[in-house]
TIDOKOL-41010 format. One record per residue (C-alpha): residue in three letters; x, y, z. Coordinates in Angstrom, 1 decimal. Layout:
+---------+--------+--------+--------+
! residuo !     px !     py !     pz !
+---------+--------+--------+--------+
!     Ala !      X !      Y !      Z !
...
+---------+--------+--------+--------+
END
This chain:
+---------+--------+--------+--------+
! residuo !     px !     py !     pz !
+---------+--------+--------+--------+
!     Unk !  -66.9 ! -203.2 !  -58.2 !
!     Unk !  -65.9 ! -199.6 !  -60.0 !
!     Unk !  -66.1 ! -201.7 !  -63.5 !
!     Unk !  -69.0 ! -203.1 !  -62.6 !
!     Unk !  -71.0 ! -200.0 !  -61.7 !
!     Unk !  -69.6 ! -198.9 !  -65.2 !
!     Unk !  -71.2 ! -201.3 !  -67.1 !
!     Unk !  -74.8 ! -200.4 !  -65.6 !
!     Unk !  -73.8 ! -196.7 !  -66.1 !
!     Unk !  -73.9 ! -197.5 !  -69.6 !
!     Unk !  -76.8 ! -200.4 !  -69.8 !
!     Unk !  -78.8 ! -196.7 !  -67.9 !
!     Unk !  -77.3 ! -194.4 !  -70.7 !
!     Unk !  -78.4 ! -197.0 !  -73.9 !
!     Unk !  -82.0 ! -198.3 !  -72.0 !
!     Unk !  -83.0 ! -194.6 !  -70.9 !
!     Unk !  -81.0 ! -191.8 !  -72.5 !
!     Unk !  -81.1 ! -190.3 !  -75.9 !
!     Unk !  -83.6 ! -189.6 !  -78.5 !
!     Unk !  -86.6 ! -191.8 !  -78.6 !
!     Unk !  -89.4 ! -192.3 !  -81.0 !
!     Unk !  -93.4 ! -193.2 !  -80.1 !
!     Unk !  -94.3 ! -196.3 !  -81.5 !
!     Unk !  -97.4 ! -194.8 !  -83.1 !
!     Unk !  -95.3 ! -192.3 !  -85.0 !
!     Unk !  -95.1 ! -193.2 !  -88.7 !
!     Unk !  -91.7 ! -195.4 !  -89.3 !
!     Unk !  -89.8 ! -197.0 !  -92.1 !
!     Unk !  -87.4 ! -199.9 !  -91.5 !
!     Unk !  -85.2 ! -200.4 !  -94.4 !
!     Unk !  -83.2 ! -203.5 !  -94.8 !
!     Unk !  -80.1 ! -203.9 !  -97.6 !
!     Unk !  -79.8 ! -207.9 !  -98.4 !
!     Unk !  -76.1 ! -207.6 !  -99.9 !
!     Unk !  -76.2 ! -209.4 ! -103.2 !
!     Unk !  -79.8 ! -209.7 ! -103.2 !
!     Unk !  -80.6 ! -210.5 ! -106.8 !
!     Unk !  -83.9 ! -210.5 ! -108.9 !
!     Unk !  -83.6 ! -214.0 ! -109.3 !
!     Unk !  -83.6 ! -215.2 ! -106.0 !
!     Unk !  -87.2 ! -214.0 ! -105.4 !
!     Unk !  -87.8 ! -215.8 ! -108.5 !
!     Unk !  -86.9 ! -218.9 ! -107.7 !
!     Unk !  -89.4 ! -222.4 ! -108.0 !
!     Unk !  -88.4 ! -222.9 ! -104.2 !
!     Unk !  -88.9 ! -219.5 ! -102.5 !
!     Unk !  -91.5 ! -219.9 ! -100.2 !
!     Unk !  -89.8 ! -223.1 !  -98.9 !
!     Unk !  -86.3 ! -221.7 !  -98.6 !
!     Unk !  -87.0 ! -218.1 !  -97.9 !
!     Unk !  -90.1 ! -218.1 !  -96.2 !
!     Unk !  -90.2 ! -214.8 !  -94.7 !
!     Unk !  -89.3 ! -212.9 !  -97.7 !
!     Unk !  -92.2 ! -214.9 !  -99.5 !
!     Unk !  -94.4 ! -214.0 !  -96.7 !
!     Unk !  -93.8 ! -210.1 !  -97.4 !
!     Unk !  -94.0 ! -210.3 ! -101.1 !
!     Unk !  -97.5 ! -212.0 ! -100.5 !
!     Unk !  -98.4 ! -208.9 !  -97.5 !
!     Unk !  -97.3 ! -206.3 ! -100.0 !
!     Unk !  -95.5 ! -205.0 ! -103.2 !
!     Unk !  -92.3 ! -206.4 ! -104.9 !
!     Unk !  -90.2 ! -206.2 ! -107.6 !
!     Unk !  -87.7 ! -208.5 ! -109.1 !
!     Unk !  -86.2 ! -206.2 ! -111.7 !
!     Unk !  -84.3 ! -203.5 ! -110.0 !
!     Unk !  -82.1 ! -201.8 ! -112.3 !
!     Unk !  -79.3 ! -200.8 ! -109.6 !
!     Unk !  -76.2 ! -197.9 ! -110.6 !
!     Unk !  -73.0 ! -198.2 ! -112.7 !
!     Unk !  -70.9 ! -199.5 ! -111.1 !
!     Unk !  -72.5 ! -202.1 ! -110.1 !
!     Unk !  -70.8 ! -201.4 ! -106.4 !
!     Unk !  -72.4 ! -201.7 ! -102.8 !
!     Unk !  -71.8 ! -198.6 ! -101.7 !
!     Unk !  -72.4 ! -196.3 ! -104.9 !
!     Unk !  -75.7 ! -198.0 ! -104.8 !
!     Unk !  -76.3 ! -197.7 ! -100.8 !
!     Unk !  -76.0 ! -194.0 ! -101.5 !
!     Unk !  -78.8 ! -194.1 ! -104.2 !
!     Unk !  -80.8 ! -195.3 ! -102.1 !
!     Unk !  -80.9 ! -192.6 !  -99.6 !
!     Unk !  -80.1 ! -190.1 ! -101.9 !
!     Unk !  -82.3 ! -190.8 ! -104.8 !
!     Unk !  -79.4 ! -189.7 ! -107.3 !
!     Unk !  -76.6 ! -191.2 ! -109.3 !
!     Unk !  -73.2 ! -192.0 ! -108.3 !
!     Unk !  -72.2 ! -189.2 ! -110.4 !
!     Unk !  -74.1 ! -186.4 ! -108.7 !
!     Unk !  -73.7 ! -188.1 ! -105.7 !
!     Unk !  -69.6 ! -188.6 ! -105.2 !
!     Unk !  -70.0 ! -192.3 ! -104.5 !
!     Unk !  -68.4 ! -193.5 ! -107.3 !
!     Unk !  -66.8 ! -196.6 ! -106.3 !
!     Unk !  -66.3 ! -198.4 ! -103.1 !
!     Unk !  -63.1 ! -197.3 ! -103.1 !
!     Unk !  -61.3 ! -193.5 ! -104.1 !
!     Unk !  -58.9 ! -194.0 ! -106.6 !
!     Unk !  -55.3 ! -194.3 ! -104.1 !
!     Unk !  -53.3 ! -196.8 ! -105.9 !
!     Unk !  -50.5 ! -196.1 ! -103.7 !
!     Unk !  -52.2 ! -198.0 ! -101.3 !
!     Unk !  -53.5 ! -200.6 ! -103.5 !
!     Unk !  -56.8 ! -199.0 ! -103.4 !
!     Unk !  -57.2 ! -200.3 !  -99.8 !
!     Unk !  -59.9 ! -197.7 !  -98.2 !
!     Unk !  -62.9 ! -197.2 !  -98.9 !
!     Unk !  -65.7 ! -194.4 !  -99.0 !
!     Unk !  -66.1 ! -194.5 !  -95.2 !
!     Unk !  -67.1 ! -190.9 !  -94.6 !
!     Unk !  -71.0 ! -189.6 !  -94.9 !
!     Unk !  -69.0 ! -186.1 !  -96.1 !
!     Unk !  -68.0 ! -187.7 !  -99.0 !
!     Unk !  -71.3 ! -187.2 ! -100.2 !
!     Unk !  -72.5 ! -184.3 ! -102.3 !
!     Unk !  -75.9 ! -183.6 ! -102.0 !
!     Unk !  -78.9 ! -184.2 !  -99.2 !
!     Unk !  -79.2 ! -187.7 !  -97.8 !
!     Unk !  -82.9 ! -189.5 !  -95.9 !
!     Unk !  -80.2 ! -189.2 !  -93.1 !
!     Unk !  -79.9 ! -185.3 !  -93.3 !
!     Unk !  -83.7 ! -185.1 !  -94.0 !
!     Unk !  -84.9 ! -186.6 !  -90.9 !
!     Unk !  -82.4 ! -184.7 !  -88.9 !
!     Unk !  -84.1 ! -181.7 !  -90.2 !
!     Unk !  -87.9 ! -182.6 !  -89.1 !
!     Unk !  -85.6 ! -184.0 !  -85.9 !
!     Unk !  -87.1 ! -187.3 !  -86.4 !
!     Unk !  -84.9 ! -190.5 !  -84.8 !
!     Unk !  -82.3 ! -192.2 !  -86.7 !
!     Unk !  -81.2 ! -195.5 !  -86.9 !
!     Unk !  -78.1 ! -197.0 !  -88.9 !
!     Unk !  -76.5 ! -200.1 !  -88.5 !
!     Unk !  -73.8 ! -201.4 !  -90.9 !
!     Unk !  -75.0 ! -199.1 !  -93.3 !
!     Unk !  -72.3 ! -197.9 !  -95.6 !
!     Unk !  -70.9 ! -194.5 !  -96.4 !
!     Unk !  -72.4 ! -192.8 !  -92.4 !
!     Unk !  -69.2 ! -192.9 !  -90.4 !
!     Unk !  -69.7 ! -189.2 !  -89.1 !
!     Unk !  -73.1 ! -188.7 !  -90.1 !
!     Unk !  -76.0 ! -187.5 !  -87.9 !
!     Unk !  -77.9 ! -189.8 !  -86.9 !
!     Unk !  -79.0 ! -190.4 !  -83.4 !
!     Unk !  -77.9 ! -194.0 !  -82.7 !
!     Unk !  -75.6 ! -195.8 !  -85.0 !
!     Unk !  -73.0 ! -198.2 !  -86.0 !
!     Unk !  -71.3 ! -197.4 !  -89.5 !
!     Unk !  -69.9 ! -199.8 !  -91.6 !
!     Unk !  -66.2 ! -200.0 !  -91.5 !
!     Unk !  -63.0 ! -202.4 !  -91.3 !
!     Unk !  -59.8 ! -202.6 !  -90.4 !
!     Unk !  -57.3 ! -202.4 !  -92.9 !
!     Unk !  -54.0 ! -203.0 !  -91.0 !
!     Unk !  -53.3 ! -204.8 !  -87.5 !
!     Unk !  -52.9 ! -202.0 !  -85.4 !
!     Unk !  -56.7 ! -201.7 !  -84.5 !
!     Unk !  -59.2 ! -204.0 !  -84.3 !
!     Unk !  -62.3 ! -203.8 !  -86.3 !
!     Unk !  -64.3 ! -203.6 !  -83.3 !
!     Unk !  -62.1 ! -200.8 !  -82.0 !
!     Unk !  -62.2 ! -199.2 !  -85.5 !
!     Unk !  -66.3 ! -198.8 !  -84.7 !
!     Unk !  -66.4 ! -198.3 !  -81.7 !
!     Unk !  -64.2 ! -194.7 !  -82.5 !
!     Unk !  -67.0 ! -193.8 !  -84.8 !
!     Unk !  -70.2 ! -195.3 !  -83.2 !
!     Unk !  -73.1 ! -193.0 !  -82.0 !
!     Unk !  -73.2 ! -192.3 !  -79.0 !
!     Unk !  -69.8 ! -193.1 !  -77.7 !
!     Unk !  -71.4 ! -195.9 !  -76.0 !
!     Unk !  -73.3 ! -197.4 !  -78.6 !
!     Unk !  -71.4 ! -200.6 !  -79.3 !
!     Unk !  -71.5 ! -200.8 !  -75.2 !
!     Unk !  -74.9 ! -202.5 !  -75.8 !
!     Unk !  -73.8 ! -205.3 !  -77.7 !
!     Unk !  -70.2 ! -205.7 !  -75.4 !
!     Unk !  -72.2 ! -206.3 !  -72.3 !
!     Unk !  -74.1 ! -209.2 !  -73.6 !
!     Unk !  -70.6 ! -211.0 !  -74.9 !
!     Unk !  -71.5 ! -211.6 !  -78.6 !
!     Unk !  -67.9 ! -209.3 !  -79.7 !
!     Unk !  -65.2 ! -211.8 !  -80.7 !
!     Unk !  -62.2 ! -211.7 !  -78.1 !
!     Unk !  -60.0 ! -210.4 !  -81.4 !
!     Unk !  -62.2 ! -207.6 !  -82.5 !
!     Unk !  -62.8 ! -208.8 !  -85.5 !
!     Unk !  -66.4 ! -210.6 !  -86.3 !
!     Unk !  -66.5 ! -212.3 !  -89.8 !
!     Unk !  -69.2 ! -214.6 !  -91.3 !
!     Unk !  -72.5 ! -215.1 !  -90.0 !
!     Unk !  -71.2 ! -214.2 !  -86.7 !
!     Unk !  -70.8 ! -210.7 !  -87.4 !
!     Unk !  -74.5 ! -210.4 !  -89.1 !
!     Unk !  -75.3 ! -211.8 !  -85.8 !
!     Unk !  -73.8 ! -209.4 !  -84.2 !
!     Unk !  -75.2 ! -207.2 !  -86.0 !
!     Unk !  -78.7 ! -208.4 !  -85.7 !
!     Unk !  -78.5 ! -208.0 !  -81.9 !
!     Unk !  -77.6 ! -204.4 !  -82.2 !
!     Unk !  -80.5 ! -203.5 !  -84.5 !
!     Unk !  -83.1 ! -205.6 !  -83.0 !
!     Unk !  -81.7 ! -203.9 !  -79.2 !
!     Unk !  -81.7 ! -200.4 !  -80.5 !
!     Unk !  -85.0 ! -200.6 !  -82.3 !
!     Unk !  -86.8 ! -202.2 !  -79.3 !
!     Unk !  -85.5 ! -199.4 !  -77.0 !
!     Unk !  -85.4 ! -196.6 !  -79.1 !
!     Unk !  -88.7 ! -196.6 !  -81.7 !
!     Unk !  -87.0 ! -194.9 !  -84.3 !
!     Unk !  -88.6 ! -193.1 !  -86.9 !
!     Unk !  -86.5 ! -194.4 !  -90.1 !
!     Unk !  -83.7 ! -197.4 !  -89.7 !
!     Unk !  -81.1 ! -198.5 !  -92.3 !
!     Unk !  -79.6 ! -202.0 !  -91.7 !
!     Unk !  -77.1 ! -203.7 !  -94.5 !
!     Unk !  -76.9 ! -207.4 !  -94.2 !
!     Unk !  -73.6 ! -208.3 !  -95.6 !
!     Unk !  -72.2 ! -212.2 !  -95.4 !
!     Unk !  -74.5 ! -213.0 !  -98.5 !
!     Unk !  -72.3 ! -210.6 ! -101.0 !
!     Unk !  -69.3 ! -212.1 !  -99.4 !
!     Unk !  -70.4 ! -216.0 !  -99.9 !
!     Unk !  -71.5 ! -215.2 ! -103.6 !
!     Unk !  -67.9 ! -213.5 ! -104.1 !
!     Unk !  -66.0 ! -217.0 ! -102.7 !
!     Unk !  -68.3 ! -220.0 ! -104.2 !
!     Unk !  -70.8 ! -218.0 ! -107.0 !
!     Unk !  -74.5 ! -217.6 ! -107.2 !
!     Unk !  -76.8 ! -220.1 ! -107.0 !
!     Unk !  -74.7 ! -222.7 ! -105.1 !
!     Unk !  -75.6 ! -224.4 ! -101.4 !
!     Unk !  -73.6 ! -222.2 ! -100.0 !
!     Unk !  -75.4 ! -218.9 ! -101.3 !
!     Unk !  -79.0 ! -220.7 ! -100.6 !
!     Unk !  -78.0 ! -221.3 !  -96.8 !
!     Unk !  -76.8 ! -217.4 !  -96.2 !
!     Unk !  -80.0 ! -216.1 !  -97.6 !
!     Unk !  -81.8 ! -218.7 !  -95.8 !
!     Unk !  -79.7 ! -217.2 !  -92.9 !
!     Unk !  -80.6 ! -213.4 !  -93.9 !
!     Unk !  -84.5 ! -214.6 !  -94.0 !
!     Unk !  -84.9 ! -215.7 !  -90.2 !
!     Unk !  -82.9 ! -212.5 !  -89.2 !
!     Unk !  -86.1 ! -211.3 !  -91.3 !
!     Unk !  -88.2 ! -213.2 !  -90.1 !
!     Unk !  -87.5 ! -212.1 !  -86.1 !
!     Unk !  -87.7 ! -208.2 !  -87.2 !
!     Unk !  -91.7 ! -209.6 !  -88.5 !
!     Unk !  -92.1 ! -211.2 !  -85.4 !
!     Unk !  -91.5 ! -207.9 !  -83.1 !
!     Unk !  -94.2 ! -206.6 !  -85.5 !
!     Unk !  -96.6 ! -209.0 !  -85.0 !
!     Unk !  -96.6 ! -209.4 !  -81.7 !
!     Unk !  -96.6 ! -205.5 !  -81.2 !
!     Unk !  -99.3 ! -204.6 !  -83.3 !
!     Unk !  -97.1 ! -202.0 !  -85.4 !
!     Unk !  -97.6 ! -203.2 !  -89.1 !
!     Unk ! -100.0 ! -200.0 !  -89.0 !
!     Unk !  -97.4 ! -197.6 !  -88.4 !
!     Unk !  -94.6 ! -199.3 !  -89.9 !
!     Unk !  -93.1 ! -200.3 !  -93.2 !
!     Unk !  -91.0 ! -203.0 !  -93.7 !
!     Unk !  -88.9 ! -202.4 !  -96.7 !
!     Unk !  -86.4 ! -205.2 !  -98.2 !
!     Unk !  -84.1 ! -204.2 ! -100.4 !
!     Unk !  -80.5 ! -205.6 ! -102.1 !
!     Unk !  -77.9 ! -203.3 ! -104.0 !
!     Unk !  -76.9 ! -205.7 ! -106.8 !
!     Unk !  -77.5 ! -208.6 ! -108.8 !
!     Unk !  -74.0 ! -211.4 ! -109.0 !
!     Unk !  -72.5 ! -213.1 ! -112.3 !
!     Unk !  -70.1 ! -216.0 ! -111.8 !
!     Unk !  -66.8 ! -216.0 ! -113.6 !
!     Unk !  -64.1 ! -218.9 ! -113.8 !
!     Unk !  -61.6 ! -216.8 ! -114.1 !
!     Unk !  -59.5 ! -213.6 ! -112.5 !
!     Unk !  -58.0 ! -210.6 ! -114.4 !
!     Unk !  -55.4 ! -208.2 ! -112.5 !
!     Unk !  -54.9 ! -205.6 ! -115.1 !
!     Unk !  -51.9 ! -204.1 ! -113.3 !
!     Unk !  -49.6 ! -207.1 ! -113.7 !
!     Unk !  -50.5 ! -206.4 ! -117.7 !
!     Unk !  -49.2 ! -203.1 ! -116.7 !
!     Unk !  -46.2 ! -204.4 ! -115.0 !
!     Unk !  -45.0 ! -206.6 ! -117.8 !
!     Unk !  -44.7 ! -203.8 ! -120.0 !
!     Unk !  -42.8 ! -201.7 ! -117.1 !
!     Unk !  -45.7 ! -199.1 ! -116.9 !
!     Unk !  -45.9 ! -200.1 ! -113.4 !
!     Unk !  -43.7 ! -201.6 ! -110.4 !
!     Unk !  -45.5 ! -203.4 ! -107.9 !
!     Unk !  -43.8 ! -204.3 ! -104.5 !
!     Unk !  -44.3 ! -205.0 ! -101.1 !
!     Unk !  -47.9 ! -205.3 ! -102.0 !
!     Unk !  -48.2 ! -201.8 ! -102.8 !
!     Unk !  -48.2 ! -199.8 ! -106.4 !
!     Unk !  -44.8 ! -197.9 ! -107.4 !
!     Unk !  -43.8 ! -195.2 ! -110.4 !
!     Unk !  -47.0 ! -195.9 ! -112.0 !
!     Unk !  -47.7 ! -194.4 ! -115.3 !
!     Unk !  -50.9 ! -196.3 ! -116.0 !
!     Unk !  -52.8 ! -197.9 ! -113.6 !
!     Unk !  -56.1 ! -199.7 ! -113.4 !
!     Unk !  -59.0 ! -200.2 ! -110.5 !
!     Unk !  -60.3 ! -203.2 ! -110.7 !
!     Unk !  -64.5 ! -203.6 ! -109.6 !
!     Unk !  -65.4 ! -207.1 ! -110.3 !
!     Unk !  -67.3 ! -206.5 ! -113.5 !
!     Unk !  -65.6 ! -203.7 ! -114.5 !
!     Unk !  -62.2 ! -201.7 ! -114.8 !
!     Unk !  -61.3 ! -198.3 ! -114.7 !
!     Unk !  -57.7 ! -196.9 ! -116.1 !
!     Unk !  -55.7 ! -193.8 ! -115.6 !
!     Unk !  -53.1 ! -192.4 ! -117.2 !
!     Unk !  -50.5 ! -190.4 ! -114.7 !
!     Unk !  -50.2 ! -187.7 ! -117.7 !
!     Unk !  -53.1 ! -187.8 ! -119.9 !
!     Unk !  -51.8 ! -185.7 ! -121.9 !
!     Unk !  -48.7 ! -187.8 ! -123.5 !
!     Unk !  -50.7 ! -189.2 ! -126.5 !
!     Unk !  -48.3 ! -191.4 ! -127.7 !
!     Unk !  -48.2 ! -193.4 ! -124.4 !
!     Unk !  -52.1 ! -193.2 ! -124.2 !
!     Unk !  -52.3 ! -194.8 ! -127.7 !
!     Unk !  -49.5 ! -197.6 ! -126.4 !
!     Unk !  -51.9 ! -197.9 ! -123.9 !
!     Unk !  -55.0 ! -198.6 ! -126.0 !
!     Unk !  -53.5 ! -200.8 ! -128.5 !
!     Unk !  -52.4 ! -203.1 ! -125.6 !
!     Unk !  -56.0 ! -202.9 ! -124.0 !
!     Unk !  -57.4 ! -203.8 ! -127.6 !
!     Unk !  -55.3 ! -207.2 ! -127.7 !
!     Unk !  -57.0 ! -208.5 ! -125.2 !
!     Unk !  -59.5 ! -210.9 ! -124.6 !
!     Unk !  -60.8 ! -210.9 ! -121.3 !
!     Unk !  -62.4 ! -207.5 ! -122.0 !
!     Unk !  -64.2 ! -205.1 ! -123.7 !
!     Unk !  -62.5 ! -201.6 ! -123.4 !
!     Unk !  -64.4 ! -198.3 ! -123.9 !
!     Unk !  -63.2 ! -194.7 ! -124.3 !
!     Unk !  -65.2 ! -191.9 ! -123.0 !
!     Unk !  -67.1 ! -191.0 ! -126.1 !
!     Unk !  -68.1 ! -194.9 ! -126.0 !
!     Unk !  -69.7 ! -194.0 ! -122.9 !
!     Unk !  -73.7 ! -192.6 ! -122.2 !
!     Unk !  -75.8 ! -192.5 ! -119.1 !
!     Unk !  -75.9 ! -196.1 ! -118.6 !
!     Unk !  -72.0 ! -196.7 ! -118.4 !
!     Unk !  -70.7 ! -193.1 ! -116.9 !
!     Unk !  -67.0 ! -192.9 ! -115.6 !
!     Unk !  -65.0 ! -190.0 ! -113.3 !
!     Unk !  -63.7 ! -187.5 ! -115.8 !
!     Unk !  -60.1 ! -188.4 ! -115.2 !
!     Unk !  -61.0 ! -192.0 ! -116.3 !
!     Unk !  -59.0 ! -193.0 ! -119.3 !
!     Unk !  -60.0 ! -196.2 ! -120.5 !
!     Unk !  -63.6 ! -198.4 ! -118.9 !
!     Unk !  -62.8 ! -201.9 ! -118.9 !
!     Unk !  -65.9 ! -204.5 ! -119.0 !
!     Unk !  -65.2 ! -208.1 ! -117.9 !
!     Unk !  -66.0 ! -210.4 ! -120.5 !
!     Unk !  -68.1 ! -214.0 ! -119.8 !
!     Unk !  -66.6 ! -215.5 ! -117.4 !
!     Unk !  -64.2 ! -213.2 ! -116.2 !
!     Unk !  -63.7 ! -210.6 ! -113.4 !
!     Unk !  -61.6 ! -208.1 ! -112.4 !
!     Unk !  -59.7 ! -208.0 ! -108.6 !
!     Unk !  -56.9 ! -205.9 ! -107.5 !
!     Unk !  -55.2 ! -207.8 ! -105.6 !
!     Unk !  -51.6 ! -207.8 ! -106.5 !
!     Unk !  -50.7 ! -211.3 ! -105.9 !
!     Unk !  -51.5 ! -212.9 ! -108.6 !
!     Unk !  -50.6 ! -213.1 ! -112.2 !
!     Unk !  -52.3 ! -211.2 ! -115.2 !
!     Unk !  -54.9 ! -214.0 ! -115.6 !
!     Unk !  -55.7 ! -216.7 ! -113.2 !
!     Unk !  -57.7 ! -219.7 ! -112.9 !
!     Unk !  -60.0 ! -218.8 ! -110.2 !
!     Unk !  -63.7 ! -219.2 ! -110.0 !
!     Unk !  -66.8 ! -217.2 ! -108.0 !
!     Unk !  -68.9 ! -214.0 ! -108.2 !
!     Unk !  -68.6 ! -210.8 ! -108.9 !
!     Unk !  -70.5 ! -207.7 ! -109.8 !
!     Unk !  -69.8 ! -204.3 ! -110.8 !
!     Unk !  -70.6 ! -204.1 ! -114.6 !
!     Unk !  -73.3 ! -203.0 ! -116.7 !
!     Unk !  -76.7 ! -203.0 ! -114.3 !
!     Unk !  -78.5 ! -203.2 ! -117.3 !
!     Unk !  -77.7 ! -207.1 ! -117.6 !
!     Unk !  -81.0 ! -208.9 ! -116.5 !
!     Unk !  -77.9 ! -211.3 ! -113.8 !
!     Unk !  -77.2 ! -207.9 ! -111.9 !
!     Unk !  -80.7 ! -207.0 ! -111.0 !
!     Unk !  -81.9 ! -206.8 ! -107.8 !
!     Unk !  -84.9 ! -207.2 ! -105.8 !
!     Unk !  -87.6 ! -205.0 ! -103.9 !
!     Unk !  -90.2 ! -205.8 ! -101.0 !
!     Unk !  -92.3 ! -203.7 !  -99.0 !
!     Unk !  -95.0 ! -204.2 !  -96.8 !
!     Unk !  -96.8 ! -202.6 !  -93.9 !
!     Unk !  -98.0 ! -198.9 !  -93.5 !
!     Unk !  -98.8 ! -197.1 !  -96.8 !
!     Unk !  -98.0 ! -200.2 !  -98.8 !
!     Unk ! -100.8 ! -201.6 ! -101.4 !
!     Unk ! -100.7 ! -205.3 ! -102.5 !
!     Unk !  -99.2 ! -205.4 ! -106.0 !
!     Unk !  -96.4 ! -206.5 ! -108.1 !
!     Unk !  -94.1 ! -203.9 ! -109.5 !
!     Unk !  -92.9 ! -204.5 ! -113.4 !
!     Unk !  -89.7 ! -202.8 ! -112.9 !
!     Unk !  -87.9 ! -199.8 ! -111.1 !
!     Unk !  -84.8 ! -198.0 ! -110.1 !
!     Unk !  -82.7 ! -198.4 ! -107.1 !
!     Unk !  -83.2 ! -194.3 ! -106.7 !
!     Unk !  -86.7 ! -194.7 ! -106.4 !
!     Unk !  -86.2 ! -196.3 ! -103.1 !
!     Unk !  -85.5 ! -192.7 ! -101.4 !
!     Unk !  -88.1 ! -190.9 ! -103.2 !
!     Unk !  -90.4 ! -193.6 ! -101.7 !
!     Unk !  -89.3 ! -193.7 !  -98.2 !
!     Unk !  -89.6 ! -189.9 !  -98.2 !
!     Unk !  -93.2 ! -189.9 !  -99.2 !
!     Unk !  -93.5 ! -192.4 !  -96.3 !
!     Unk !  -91.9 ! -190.0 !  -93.8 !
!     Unk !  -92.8 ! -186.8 !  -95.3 !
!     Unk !  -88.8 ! -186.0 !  -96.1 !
!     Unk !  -89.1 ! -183.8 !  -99.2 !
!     Unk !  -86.3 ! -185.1 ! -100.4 !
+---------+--------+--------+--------+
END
């Protein structure tokens, strides 16, 4: 009886308490499509197979050549978007800080790893209501209801467990618990956990009317990783991704609140399919630069971090020259991929200052960190992470709804997105 008077403590707490918006209040939902390339709003077949998306492009504007950041990396770009910035002035400059004594495990969890003002910190300023579900780089950030991206690395804490430490409010993930969609492990994977997901958006929207939402959809970057663009597999999760759409239009239209609301769609990358994998560190190994053991990196001298399209090298003492030329003849031998040094690179291809050597993948290859496996491998899927300026990693735009004119956008950036949502909401950003 005491759990169950619990449980409709906190079904009270999530239905009545808390910041809450007015529905005729001006609102912007934005929704990240992981992977979500130019192309696929392209395609012959999109108003069969993606229906919703089709029906938006047709309500308002879109664009099908987004030029996203370098690298080419979810969460660098996530950050552009709400920051309007680059990943250089922004701090987001990878998915993952450069800790190769971990194998590069974590990632750029924390919203104070960013550097300069967010749509986030905006809205909390003109005390506007938040929403953020899945949305990368926000655990700790201040937003009134929210579920941050983030994963369990290790078996000591579920992933579930892992989020519900850094949910907002404390009982935030509560919502979703009652109602039995978390997996008995903890750990949601696959559509499941967009599901999951889903629920918690659609739940918190309905009840809370918030003034801007960010929701990432993610099981479409993970599918184009595994079998490549452009395969059944990849059509089915955006199909997937559309009726998840398709529901949020739905509550819309049957609410009357296209006239306060935009509807923004969004991905963070284009994909390019590769046939084959490249671990730079076993290079590394062979020559005894490095010692890899017990999956983890040991008395490295060099070492590299691979991003799918692209590679970035260190040097433990950048100032032994001799080594640092050993180092760049070796790079030079080899085929896989094109090696820059920093006065190779401009705006386009920009790289940490304590970068020593940018890698680019080559046709059909791409880089991965995992330790595993030999130097090259055959091993085929998607990747992304290179140059955004090739036409494969470009990604898409929709908007419709409130302030939104009918047209069809040539082309844009990623950081426009944040100078347009704060127009919307009146963020000066």
């Amino acid at each position: 009886m005491r759990h169950f008077t619990f449980i409709l403590f906190i079904l009270f707490f999530i239905s009545c308490g808390g910041p809450k918006g007015s529905w005729d209040d001006a609102r912007v939902i934005l929704i990240s499509i992981d992977g979500l390339g130019g192309d696929v709003l392209n395609h012959p077949n999109i108003e069969k197979d993606i229906p919703n998306l089709f029906r938006l492009m047709e309500m308002g504007e879109f664009c099908t050549d987004v030029q996203t950041v370098f690298p080419s990396l979810t969460y660098p770009a996530h950050t552009s978007m709400i920051t309007g910035v680059l990943p250089e002035k922004h701090g987001i400059i990878n998915n993952r800080p450069f800790n190769p004594d971990k194998i590069f495990v974590d990632w750029y969890w924390y919203a104070d790893s960013i550097k300069v003002p967010t749509l986030i910190t905006k809205a909390d300023e003109k005390d506007l209501v938040t929403l953020g579900v899945s949305w990368p780089v926000t655990v700790g950030a201040k937003m009134d209801w929210m579920l941050p991206e983030m994963k369990s690395v290790n078996d000591s804490i579920s992933t579930v467990d892992l989020v519900r430490k850094h949910d907002r409010p404390e009982t935030f993930l509560e919502s979703a618990k009652v109602r039995g969609v978390v997996p008995e492990d903890g750990n949601p994977k696959g559509f499941g956990r967009d599901l999951l997901l889903h629920e918690i958006f659609m739940d918190a929207f309905t009840r809370k009317a918030p003034h801007l939402s960010l929701y990432h959809m993610i099981e479409t970057d993970l599918v184009q990783h595994e079998f490549g663009k452009e395969t059944p597999e990849a059509k089915n999760a955006f199909m997937f991704m559309d009726s998840l759409v398709g529901n949020i239009m739905t509550l819309l239209d049957e609410n009357e609140l296209w006239e306060s609301t935009t509807l923004i769609i969004t991905g963070d990358h284009g994909f390019r399919n590769y046939e084959k994998q490249v671990n730079v560190n076993r290079l590394f190994e062979k020559e005894g630069w490095i010692t890899i053991q017990n999956d983890s990196l040991k008395n490295w001298d060099v070492v590299c971090l691979g991003s799918g399209g692209s590679g970035f090298i260190r040097l433990k003492d950048p100032s032994n020259l001799e080594f640092k030329k050993k180092v760049r003849l070796l790079l030079s031998k080899q085929t896989a991929f094109e090696t820059l040094e920093k006065r190779h690179m401009n705006n386009g291809l920009w790289a940490p200052s304590k970068t020593d050597f940018l890698l680019l993948a080559n046709k059909g290859f791409g880089f991965v960190r995992n330790s595993e496996h030999p130097y090259i491998y055959e091993k085929s899927g998607g990747s992304h992470g290179g140059d955004p300026k090739h036409s494969y990693l470009k990604t898409g735009y929709i908007a419709a709804g409130r302030g939104i004119q009918k047209q069809k956008i040539k082309s844009m950036m990623i950081t426009d997105l944040a100078f347009k949502i704060s127009d919307l909401l009146g963020l000066e950003i």
